[in-house]
N, C-alpha and C positions, 0 to 999 in steps of 0.2 A: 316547348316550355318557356312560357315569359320571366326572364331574370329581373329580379329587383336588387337596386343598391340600396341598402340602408345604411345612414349617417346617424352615428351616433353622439354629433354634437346637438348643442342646442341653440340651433338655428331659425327664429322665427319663420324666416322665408328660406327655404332649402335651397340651394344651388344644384343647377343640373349639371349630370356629369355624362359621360361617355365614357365608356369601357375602353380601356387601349387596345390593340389589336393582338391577340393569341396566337401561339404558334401551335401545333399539334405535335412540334418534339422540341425537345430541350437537348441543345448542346452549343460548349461556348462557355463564357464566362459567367456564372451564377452569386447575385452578392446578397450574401445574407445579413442583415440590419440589424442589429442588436438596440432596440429604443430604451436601453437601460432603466429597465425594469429590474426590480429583484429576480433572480433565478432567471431570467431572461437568457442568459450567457447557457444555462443547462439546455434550455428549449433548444439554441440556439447548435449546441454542441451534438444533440440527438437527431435534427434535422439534416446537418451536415453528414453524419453517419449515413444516418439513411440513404439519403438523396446519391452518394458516392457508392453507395453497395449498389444501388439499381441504374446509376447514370455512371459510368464508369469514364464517358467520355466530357464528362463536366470539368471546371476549375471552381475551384471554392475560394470567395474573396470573401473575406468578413468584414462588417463595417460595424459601427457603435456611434449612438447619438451621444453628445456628451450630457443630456439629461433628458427623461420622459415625459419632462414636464413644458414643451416647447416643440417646437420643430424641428426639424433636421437642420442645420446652418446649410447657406446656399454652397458655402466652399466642398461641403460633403456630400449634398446632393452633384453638385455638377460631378466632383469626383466618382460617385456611384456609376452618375451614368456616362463617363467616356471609359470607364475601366469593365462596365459590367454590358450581358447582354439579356439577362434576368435579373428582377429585383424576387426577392423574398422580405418581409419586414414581420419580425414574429416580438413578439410581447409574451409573461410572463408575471406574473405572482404568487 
């Protein structure tokens, strides 16, 4: 099955991406990304649940963009990724 990425910016000329590389199990450091969305923090509080009932062997780090209307600042990306060894980024409204 051929996977496609769809970008939902508006991009006249798309940028090619590559998929980063998948592991087949999860265990390690997991950060979940709050892009401060409304209700985003629920999303974010039910996925944590879940993900800990069936991964028992995970750590949950939370992180939060200071607004959803921009990027993540580089200081919180680099933080993600020398603390984390999964990203999750979930949105809500």
């Amino acid at each position: 099955m051929k996977q496609v990425i769809v970008d939902p910016t508006d991009e006249r000329v798309p940028i090619r991406r590559t998929l980063a590389a998948r592991s087949d199990t999860i265990v390690g450091r997991v950060a979940l990304l709050d892009i401060a969305k409304p209700r985003g923090n629920v999303l974010i509080d039910r996925l944590a649940e879940h993900l800990q009932d069936r991964l028992p062997g995970i750590e949950i780090k939370r992180f939060r963009k200071p607004t959803f209307t921009k990027p993540a600042p580089d200081e919180l990306r680099r933080r993600i990724a020398q603390e984390s060894d999964f990203v999750i980024e979930a949105l809500a409204d």
